[in-house]
Each structure stands twice: as structure tokens, then as C-alpha cells.
ROTORPA-333004 format. One line per 10 residues: their letters; for each residue x, y, z of C-alpha. Coordinates in nm, 4 decimals. Layout:
a) X/Y/Z  ...
//
This chain:
xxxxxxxxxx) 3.3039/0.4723/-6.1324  3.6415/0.5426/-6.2249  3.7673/0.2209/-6.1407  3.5558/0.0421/-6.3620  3.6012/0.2079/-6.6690  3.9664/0.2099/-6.6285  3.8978/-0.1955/-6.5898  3.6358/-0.2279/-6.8915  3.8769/-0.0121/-7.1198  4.2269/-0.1265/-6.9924
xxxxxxxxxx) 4.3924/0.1887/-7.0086  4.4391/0.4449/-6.7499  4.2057/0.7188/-6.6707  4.3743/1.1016/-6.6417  4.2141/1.4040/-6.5355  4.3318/1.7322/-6.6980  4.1744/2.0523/-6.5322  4.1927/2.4111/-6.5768  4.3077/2.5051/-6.2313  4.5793/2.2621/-6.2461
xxxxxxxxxx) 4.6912/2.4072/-6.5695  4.5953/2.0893/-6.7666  4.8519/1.9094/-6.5761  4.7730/1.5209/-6.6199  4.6775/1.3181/-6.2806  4.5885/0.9332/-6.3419  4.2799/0.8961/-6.1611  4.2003/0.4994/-6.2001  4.4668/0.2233/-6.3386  4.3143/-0.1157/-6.4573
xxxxxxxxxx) 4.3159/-0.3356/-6.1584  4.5187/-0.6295/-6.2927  4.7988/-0.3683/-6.4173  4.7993/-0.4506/-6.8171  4.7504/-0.1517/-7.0141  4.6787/-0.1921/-7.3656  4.9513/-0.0378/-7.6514  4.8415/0.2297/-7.8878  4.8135/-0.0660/-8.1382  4.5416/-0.2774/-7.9537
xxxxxxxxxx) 4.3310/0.0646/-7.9583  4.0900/0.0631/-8.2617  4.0689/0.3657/-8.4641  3.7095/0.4143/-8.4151  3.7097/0.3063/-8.0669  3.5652/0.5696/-7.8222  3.8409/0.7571/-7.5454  3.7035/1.1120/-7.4674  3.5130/1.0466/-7.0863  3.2292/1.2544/-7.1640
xxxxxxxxxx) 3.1103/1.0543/-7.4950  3.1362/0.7183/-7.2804  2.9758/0.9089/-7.0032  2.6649/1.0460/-7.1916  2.6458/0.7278/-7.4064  2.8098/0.8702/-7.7799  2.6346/1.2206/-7.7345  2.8529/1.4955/-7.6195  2.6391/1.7191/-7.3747  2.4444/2.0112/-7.4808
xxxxxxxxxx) 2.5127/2.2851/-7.1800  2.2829/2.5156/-7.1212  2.3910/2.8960/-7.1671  2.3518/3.1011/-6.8642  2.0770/3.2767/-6.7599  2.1038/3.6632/-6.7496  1.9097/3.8040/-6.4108  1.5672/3.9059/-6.6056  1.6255/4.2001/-6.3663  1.8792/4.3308/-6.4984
xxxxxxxxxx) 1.9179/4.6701/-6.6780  1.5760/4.7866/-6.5450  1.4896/5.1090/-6.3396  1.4317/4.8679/-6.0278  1.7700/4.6416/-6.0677  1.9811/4.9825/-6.1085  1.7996/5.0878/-5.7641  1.8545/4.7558/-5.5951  2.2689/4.8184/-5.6661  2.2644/5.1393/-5.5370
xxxxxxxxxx) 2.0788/5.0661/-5.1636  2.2952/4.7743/-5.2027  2.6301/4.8570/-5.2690  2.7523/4.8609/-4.9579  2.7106/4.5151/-4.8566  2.8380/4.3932/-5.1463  3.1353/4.2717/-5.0078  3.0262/4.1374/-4.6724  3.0848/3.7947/-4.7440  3.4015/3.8081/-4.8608
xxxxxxxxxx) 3.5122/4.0626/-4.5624  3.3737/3.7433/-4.3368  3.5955/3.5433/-4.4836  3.8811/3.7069/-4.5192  3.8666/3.7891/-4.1213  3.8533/3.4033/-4.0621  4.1515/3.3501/-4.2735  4.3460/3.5712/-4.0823  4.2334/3.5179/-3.7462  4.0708/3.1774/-3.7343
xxxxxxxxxx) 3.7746/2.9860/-3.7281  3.6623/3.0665/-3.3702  3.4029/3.2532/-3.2240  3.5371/3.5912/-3.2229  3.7236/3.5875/-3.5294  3.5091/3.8157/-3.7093  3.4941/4.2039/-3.5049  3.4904/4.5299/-3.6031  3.8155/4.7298/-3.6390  3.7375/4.8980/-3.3030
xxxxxxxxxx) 3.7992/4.5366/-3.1446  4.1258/4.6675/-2.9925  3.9528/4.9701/-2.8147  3.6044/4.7463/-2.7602  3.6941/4.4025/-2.6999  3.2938/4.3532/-2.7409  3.2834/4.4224/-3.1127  3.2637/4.1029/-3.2384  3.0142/3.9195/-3.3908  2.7648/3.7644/-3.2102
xxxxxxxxxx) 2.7945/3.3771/-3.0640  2.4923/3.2588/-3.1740  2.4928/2.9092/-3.0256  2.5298/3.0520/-2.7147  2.2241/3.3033/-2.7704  1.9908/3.0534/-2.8831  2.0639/2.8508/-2.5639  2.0587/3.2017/-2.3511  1.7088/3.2805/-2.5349  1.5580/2.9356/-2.4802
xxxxxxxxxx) 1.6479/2.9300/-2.1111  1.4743/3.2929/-2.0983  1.1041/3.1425/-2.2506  1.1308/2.8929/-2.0571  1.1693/3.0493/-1.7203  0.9557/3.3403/-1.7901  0.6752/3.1130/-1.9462  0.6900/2.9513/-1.6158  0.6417/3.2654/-1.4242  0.3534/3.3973/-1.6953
xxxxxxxxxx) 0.1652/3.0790/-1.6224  0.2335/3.1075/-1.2400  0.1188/3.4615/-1.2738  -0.2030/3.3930/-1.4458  -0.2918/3.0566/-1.2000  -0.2719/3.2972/-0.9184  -0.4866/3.5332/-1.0590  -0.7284/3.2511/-1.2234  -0.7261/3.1525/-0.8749  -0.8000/3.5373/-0.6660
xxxxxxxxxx) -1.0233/3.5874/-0.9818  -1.2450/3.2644/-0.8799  -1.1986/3.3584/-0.5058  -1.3815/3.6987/-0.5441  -1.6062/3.5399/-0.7483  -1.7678/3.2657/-0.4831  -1.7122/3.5751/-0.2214  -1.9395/3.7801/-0.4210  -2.1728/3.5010/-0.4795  -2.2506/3.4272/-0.1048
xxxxx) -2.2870/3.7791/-0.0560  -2.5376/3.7801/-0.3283  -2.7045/3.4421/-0.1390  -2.7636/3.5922/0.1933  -2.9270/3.9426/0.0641
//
């Protein structure tokens, strides 16, 4: 962890990212609170995180992989049927930006003129389909016991009929 290399080195551990404009943030301080001075540090002595990290060998990224798709008859057709939905996702998330995280959040600009344009509330639909099987199951199998049962009745009529001739 952090913590420990700050404590095996000494010094203090800062992150500098892109998105935060290389701006330094001290991640891990040595727990005892003595730093070494820039003249304790060895010349040679090893400070970049990734080298420690990956044990002296800097890390060999791969390149990116280009779509093997891409640039052939089929690709070029798959962008045009496909244009359209394109930006779905962000359109989703955009709509629960501005009007929440709730169920409803995401409706069609009609929404105002048909309040039941909006998407659909699927936990409530699962639980509305499951309660459907399983009350209909229950009538198939009461349906098919009654005619099991008239089926076998007809049968033992027609049998004793078949006795006494």
C-alpha cells in the first residue's frame, strides 16, 4: 500500500494527475513523521512509483487495439443503421442529471402533454410479470386437472357402456 512505502522509503508519497492539472496531493506520510533531507537520498536510489511498483522495469503498455471491423463494407453499414442510437446513452444520462435519479427521470419530450412517456419501471414490471405466471400457471394447471379429470370420467363411462353390450 501507500502507507507502507511511504514508511519503507521515509519520504512522502504525491500523486500528480492529468485531470488535476498535475497539481501535487500527498497521498501517504511516513507514520512516525521524519522525512528524510535531499542529502540522506542516494543518487542512485530509486523514487519514480512505477519502477518500485513493477520491481526496476518500467511497464511495457500495450497499444490499442483498432476494431478489426473497421473500414470494411460491413462496419461502414453497421454506422449507418446505427447512427441514430449513437447517443442514447449519453441522452440517459444527461436526463438524470437534470431531473434526478428517480424512476421517471428519463421521458420523452412529450412528457408534458403524456405524463406516461417515461421510461419504463422495471422493478415494478418484473414483480407485475411474476405475479401474472404465477396466477395464471395456477389457473392452466386448474384448467387441465379438470379436464384430466372429465377426460378420465368419459373414459370409465364409455368403458361400462362397452362392459354391458
Amino acid at each position: 500500500t501507500h502507507q507502507v512505502l511511504a514508511d519503507e522509503k521515509r519520504l512522502h508519497l504525491v500523486e500528480m494527475r492529468s485531470e488535476n492539472d498535475y497539481f501535487p496531493k500527498v497521498v501517504a506520510s511516513p507514520s512516525d513523521g521524519v522525512v528524510r533531507t535531499a542529502a540522506e537520498i542516494g543518487h542512485n536510489e530509486i523514487l519514480d512509483f512505477e519502477m518500485i511498483s513493477f520491481e526496476g522495469n518500467l511497464p511495457e503498455w500495450r497499444p490499442a487495439q483498432k476494431n478489426p471491423r473497421e473500414g470494411t463494407a460491413n462496419w461502414d453499414k453497421h454506422l449507418r443503421k446505427k447512427w441514430a442510437y449513437r447517443s442514447h446513452e449519453d441522452v440517459r444520462l444527461r436526463m438524470r442529471v437534470e431531473n434526478g435519479t428517480e424512476w421517471g427521470a428519463v421521458r420523452s419530450h412529450l412528457y408534458p402533454k403524456y405524463p406516461e412517456c417515461v421510461e419504463r419501471d422495471w422493478k415494478k414490471y418484473i414483480k407485475m410479470s411474476k405475479e401474472e405466471r404465477l396466477t395464471g400457471g395456477g389457473l392452466i394447471i386448474s384448467h387441465v386437472k379438470s379436464t384430466v379429470n372429465d377426460l378420465s370420467s368419459y373414459l370409465t363411462k364409455k368403458k361400462k357402456k362397452k362392459q354391458r353390450t
